[in-house]
C-alpha positions as CSV (number, residue, x, y, z in Angstrom):
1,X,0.0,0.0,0.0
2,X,1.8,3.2,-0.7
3,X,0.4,6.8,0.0
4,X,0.5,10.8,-0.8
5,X,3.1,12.3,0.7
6,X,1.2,14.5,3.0
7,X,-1.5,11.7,3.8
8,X,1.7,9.5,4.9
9,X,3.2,12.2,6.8
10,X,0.3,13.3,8.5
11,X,-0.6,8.9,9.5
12,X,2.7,8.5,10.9
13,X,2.6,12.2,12.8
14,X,-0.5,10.9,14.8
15,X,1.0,7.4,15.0
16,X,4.1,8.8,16.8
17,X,2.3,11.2,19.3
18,X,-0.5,8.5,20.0
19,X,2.4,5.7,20.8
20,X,0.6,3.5,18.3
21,X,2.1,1.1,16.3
22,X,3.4,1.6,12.9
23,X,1.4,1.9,10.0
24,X,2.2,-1.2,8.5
25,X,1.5,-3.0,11.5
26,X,-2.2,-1.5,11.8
27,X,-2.4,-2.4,8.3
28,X,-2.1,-6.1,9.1
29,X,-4.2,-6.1,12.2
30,X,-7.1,-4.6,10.4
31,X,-6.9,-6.5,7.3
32,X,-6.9,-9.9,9.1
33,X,-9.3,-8.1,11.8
34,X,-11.1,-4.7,10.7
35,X,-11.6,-2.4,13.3
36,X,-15.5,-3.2,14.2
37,X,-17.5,0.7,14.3
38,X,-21.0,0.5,15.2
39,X,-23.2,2.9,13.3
40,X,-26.4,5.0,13.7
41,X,-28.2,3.7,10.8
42,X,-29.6,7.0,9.6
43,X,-25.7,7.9,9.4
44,X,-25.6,4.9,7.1
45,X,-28.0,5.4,5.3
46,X,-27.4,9.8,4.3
47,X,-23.6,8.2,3.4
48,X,-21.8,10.2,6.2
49,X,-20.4,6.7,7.5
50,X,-19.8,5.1,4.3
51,X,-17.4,8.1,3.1
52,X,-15.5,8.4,6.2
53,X,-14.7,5.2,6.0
54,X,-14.0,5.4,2.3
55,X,-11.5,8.1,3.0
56,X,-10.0,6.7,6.0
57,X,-9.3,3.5,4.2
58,X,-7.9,5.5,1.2
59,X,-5.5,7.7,3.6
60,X,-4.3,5.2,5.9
61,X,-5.1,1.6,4.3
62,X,-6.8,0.6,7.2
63,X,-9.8,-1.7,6.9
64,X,-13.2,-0.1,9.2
65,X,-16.0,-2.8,9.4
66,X,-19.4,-0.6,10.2
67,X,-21.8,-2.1,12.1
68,X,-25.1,-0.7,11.9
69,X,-27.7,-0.1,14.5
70,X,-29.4,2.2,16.5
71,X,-27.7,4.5,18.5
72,X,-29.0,3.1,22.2
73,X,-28.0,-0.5,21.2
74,X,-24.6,0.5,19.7
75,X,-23.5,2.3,23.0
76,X,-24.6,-0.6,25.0
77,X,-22.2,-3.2,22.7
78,X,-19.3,-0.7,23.0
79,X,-19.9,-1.1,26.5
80,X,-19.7,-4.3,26.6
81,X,-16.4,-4.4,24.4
82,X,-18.5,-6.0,21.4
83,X,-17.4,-3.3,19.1
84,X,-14.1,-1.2,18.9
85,X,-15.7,2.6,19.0
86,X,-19.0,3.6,18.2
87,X,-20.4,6.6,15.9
88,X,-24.0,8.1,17.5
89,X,-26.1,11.0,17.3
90,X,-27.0,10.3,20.9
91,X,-25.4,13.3,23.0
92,X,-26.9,12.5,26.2
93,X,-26.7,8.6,26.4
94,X,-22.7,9.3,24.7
95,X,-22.3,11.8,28.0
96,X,-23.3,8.9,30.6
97,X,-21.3,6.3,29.4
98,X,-18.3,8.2,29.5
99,X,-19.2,9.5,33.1
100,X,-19.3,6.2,34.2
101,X,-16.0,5.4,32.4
102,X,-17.5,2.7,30.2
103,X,-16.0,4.5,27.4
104,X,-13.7,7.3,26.0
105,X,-11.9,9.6,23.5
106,X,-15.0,10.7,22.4
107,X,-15.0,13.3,19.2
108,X,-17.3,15.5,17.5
109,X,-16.8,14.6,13.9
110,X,-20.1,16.1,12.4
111,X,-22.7,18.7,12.8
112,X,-26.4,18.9,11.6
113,X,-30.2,18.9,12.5
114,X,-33.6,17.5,12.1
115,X,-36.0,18.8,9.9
116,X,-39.8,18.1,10.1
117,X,-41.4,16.7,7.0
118,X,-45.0,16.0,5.4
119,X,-47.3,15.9,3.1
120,X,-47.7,19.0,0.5
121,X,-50.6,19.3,-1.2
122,X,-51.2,21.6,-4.6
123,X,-47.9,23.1,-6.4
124,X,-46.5,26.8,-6.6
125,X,-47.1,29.2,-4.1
126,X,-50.9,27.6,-3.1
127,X,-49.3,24.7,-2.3
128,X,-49.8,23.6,1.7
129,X,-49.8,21.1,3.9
130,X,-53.2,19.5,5.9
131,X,-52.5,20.9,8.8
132,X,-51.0,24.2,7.9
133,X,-47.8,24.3,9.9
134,X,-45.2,24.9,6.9
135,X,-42.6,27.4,7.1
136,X,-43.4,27.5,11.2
137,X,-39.8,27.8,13.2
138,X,-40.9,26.6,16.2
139,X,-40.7,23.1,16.5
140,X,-42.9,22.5,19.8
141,X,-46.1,24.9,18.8
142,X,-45.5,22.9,15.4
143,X,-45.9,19.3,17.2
144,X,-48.7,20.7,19.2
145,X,-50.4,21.1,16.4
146,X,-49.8,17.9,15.0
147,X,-51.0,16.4,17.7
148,X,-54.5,18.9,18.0
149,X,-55.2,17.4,14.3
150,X,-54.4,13.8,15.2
151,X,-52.4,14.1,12.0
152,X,-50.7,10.9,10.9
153,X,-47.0,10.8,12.2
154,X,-44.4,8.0,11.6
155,X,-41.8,7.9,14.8
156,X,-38.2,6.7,14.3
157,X,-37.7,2.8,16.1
158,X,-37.0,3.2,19.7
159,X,-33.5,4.1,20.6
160,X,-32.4,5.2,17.4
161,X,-30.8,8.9,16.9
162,X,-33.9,10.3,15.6
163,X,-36.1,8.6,18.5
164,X,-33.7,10.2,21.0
165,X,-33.7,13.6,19.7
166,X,-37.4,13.9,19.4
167,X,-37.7,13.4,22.9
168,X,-36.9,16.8,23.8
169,X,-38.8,18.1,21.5
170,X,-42.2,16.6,21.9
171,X,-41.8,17.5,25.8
172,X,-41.6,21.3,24.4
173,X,-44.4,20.5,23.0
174,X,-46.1,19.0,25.8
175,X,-47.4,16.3,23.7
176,X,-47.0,12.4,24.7
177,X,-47.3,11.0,21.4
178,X,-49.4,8.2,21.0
179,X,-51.3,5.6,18.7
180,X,-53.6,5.6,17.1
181,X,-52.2,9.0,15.0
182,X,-48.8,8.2,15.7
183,X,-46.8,4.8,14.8
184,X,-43.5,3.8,15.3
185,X,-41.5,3.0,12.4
186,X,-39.8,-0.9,12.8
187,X,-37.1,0.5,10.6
188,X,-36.8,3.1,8.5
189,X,-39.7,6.4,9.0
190,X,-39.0,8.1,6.0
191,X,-39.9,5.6,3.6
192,X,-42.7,4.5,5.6
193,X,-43.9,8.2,6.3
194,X,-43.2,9.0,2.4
195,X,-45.5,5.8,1.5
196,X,-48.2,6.9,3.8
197,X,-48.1,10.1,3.5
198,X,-47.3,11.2,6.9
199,X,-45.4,13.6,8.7
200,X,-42.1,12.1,10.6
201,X,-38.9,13.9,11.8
202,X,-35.7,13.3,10.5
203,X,-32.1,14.2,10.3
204,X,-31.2,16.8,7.3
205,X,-28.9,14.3,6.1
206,X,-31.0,11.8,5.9
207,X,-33.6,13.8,4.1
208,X,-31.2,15.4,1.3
209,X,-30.2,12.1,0.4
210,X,-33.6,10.4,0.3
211,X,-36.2,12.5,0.8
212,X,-39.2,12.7,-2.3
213,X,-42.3,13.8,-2.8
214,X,-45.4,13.8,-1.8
215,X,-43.1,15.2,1.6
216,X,-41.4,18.6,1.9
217,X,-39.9,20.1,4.8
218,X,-42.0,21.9,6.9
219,X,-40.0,22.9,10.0
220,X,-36.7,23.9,10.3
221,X,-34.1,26.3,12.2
222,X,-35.1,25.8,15.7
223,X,-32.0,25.9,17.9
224,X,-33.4,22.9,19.3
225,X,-33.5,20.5,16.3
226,X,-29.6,20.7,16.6
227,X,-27.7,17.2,16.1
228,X,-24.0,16.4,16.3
229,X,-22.5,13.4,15.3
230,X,-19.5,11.5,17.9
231,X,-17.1,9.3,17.7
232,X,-16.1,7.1,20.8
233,X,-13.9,4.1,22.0
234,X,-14.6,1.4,23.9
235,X,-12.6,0.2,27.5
236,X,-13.0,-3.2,26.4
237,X,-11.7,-3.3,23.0
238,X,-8.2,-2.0,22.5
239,X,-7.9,-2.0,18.1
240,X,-5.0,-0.6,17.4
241,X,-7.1,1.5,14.4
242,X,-9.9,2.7,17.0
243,X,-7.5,5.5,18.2
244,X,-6.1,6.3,14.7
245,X,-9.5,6.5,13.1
246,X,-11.1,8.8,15.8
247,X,-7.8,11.5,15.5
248,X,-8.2,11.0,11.7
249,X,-12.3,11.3,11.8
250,X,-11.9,14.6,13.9
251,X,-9.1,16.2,12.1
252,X,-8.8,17.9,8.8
253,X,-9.3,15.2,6.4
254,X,-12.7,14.1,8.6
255,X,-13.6,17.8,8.2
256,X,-13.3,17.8,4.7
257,X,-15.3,14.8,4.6
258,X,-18.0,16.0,6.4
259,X,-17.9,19.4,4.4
260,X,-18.5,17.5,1.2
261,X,-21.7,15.8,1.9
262,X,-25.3,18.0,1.5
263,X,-26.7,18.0,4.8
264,X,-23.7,17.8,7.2
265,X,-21.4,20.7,8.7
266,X,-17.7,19.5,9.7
267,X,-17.0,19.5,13.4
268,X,-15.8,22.9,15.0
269,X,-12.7,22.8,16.2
């Protein structure tokens, strides 16, 4: 495997001041045993995962297995030592485990936000949704109303990103969602909530990747529908990649990556 200059220079840098071993020997390791990262699967799914790994493999030669899931279950396995770092949109559950020391290093390596989405009816200007809440910026008088209509709304399955992150909001709203207007999605919302016709909320990402008519955004902007995207290792698993990719994921050429995809912001440094 041979590299750009600068890619090489910049691998061996963060070998040398991380104390890892050398690049050939990561190499080996992963290519006879990939470094195992679990995945929220809406991060699968808008591509953010796929293309870091794609460029980490291409900078360093180092094969990254990704594991999706949903972000509760993930942090649990890394927990556990069943995967080698983790990457979750799941800033509070993230916070605890590291608290407790059940896991570390962790790195913001991507910014972004949820949008509400639904059903528009008519084209042009006269164009609107059922309920009428298009183009409203705040999220929780937005849900309220949602919930006043009993308008159909597709949740994201339990413990996934999404699900975690509409928690907040729907308290704003002081709304407990419930059936028979609102369904949980087994897997994925948007295509469920695009079949149906429904309203669901989803990450920006997500959307710009996948997102189609009869559904257009109706909410966005509120502070509140803010999302980052983490990177984090586990106690239990000690891959000699896990550190490099979560420097690498962080750093410039993560940025970059980030940058590059509709939807995402790179991490602030």
């Amino acid at each position: 495997m041979t590299f750009m200059t600068l890619d090489r220079r910049s691998l061996l840098a963060l070998m040398a001041a991380s104390a890892l071993p050398t690049a050939h020997a990561v190499q080996r390791k992963s290519l006879a045993d990939p470094m195992r990262l679990g995945v929220e699967q809406s991060l699968v799914d808008s591509g953010l995962a796929s293309q870091f790994q794609k460029g980490f493999g291409r900078d360093t030669g180092v094969a990254v297995q990704l594991v999706p899931g949903y972000s509760a279950a993930l942090l649990e396995a890394l927990e556990r030592g069943e995967l080698d770092a983790a990457m979750t949109n799941a800033p509070d559950q993230e916070t605890h485990l590291e608290k407790q020391g059940l896991a570390h290093d962790r790195r913001l390596v991507a910014q972004g936000d949820f949008v509400l989405v639904g059903p528009l009816e008519g084209v042009g200007k006269k164009a609107k949704d059922p309920v009428g809440i298009a183009g409203e910026r705040d999220i929780a008088v937005a849900l309220a109303k949602l919930a006043q209509a009993q308008a159909r709304f597709v949740g994201a399955p339990t413990g996934s990103g999404a699900y975690l992150g509409s928690l907040p909001l729907w308290r704003a709203a002081k709304v407990a969602p419930a059936a028979p207007w609102y369904t949980e999605s087994k897997t994925n919302p948007l295509e469920k909530a695009v079949a149906e016709g429904a309203y669901t909320l989803v990450e920006r990402g997500l959307w710009m990747s996948r997102g189609r008519k009869p559904l257009a955004v109706m909410v966005e902007g509120d502070a509140r529908m803010a999302t980052e995207v983490h990177v984090m290792r586990a106690f239990r698993a000690n891959h000699p990649a896990a550190k490099l990719f979560g420097q690498w994921v962080a750093g410039g050429q993560g940025r970059r990556v980030a940058a590059s995809l509709r939807g995402w912001r790179p991490a602030l440094r």
